[in-house]
Backbone bond lengths (Angstrom), bond angles and torsions (degrees), N, CA, C in turn:
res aa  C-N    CA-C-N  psi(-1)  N-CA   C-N-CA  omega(-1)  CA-C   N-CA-C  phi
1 X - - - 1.447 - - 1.535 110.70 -
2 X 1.119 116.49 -48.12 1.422 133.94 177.89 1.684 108.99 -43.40
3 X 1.505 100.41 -60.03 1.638 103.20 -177.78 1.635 122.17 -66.84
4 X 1.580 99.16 -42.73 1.474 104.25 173.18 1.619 107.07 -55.60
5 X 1.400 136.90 -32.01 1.493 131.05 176.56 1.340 109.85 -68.63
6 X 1.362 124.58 -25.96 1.168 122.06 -167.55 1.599 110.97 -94.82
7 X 1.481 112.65 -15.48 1.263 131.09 166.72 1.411 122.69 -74.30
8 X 1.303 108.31 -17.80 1.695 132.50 -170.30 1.712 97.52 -95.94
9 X 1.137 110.66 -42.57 1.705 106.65 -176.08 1.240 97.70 -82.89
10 X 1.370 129.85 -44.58 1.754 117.63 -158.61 1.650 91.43 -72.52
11 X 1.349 130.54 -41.25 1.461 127.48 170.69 2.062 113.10 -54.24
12 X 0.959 122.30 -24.89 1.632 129.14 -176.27 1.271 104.59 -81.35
13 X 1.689 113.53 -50.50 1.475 126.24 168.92 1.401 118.39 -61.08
14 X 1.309 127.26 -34.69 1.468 118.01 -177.10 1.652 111.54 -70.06
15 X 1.748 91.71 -48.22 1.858 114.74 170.98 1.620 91.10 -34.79
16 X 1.269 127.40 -78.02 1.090 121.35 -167.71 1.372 151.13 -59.37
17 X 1.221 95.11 -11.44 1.788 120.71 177.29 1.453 101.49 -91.64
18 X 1.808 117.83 -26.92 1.229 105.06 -174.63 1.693 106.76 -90.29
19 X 1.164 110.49 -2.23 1.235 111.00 176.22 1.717 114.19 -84.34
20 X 1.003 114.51 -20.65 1.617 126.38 -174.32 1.736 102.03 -91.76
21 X 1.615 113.85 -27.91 1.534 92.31 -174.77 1.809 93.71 -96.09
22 X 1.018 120.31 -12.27 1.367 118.00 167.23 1.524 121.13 -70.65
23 X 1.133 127.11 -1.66 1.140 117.99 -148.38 1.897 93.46 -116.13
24 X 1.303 113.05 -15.08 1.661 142.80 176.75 1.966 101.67 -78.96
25 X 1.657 114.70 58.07 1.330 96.01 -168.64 1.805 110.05 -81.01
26 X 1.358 100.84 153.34 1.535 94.76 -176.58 1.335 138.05 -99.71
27 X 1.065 131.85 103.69 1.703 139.60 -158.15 1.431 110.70 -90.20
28 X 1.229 98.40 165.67 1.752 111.81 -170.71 1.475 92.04 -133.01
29 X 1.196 111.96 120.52 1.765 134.48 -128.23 1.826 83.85 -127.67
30 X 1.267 139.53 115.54 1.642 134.10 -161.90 2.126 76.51 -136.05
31 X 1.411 113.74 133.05 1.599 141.94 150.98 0.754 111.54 -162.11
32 X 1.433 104.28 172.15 1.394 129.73 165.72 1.781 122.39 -116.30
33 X 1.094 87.31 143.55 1.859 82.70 174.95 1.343 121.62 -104.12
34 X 1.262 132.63 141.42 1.403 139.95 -142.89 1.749 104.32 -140.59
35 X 1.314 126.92 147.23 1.251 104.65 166.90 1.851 103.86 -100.15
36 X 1.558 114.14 150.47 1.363 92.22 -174.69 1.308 129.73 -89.11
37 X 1.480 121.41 -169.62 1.470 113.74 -151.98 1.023 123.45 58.01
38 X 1.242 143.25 -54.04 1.826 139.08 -169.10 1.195 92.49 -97.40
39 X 1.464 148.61 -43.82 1.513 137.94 -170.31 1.864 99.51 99.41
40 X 1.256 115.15 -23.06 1.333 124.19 -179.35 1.752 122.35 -9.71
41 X 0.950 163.12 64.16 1.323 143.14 -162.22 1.117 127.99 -41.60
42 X 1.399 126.90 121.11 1.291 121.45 171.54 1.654 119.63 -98.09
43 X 1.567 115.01 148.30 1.681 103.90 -179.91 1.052 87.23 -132.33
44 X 1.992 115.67 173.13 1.253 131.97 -171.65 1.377 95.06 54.63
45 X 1.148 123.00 59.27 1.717 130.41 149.43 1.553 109.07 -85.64
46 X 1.719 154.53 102.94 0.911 123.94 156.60 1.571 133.88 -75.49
47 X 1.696 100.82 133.55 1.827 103.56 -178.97 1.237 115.05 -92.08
48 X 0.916 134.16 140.84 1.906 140.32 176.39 1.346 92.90 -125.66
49 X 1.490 101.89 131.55 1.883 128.64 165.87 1.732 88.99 -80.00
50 X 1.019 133.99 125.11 1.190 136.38 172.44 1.526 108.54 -75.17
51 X 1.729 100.07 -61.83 1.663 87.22 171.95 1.661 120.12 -50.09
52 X 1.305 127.43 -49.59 1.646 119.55 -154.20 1.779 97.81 -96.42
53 X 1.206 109.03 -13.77 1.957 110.47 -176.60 1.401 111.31 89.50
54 X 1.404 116.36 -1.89 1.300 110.26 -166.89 1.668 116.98 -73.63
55 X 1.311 109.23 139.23 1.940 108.69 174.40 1.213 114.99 -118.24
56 X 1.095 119.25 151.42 1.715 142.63 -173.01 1.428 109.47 -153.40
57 X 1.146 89.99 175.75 1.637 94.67 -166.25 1.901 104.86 -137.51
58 X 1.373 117.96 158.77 1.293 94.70 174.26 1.472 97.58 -94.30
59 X 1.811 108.72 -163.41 1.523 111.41 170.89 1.239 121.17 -96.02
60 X 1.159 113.23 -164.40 1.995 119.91 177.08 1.717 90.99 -66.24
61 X 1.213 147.50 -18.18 1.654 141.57 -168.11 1.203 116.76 -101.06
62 X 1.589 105.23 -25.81 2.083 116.50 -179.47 1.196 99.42 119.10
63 X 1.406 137.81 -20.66 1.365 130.96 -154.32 1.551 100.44 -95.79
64 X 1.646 110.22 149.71 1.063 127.12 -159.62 1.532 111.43 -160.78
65 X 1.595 110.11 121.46 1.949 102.16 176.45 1.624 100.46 -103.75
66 X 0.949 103.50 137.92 1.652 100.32 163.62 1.711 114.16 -138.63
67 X 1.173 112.01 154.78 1.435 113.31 -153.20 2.309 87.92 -116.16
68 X 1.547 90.11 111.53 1.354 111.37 175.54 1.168 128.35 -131.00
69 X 1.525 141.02 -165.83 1.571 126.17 179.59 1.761 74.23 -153.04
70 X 1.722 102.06 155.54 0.881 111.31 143.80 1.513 161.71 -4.10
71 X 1.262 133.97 70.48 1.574 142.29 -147.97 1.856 117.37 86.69
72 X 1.759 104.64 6.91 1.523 87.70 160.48 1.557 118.71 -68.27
73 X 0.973 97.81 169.49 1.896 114.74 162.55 1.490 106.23 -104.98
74 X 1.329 95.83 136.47 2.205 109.16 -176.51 1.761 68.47 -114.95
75 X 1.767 104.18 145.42 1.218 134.72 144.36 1.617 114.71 -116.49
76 X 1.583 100.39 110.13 1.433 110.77 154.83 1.127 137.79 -75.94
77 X 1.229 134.92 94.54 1.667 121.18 175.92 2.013 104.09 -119.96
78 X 1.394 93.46 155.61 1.799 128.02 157.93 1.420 107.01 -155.51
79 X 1.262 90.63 156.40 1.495 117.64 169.65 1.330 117.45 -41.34
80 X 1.627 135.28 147.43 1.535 102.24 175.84 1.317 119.31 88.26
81 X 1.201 132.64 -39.86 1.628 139.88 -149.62 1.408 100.92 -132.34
82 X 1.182 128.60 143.81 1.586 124.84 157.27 1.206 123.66 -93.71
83 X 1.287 114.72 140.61 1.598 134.67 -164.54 1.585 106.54 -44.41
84 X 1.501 115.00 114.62 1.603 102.70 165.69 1.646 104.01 -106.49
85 X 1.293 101.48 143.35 1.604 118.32 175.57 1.692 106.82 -112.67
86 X 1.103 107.16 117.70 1.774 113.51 -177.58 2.140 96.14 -135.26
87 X 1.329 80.49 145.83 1.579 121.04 174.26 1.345 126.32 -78.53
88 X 0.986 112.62 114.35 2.128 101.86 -169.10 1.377 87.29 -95.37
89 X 1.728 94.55 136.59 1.777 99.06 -157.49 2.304 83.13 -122.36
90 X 1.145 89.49 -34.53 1.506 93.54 -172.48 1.650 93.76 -150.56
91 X 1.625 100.95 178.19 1.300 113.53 -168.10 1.569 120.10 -103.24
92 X 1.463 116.91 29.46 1.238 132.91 -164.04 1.755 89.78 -94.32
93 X 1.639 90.84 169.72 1.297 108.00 165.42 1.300 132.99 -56.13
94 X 1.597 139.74 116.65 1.358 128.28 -160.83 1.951 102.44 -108.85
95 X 1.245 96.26 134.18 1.517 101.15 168.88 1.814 109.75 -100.70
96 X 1.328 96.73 138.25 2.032 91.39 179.03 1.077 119.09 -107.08
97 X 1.082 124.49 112.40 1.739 107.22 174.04 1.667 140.05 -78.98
98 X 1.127 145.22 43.53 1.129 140.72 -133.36 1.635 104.95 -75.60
99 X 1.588 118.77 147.90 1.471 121.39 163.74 1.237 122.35 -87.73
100 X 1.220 128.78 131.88 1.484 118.48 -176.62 1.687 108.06 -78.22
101 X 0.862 127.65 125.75 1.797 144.07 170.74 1.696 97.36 -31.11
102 X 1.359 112.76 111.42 1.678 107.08 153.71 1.481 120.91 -61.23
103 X 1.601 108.79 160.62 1.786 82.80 171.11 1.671 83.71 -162.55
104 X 1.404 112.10 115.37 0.951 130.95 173.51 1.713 122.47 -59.60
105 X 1.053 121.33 108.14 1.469 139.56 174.26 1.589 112.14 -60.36
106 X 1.703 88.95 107.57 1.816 105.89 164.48 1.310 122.04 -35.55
107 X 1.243 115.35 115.27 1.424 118.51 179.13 1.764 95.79 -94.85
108 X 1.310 89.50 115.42 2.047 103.35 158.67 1.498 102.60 -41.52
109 X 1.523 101.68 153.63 1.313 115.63 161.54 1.369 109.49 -139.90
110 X 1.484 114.15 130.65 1.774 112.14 -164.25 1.337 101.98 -100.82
């Protein structure tokens, strides 16, 4: 009796673990990155999946696939631009907007 119970939970527990890594489905995530206001394309954007670590890069056009699930975070960064962090909410096409970094010019002093 003893073993068959213990055979019944390790079977409830497995059920259940396979339900939690199933439940993480995995999408193939297609944008482009843009700088904003002008629509400009930017390439050599690198993306990081924060949850899995993974990096990619976009192309010379902005466009970029990256393979995510539901509630990761994509980090965009380049040089120049400030870091955008976006949420994969669904599996549609994502547009990025990035700002390019102001940078205020040294004024001489005579």
């Amino acid at each position: 009796m003893l073993m068959r119970s213990r055979y019944f939970f390790l079977l409830i527990f497995f059920f259940c673990l396979s339900l939690k890594v199933s439940g993480q489905k995995a999408l193939i995530i297609h944008g482009v990155v843009s700088k904003k206001l002008s629509g400009e394309r930017i390439s050599q954007v690198l993306i990081r999946n924060l949850r899995t670590k993974d990096l990619m890069m976009s192309d010379e056009l902005g466009w970029f696939t990256v393979n995510a699930a539901i509630g990761d975070t994509l980090l965009f960064t380049k040089t120049e631009y400030t870091d955008q962090q976006i949420v994969i909410i669904n599996g549609s096409d994502m547009p990025v907007y990035m700002q390019p970094v102001i940078q205020r010019s040294e004024e001489r002093r005579v």
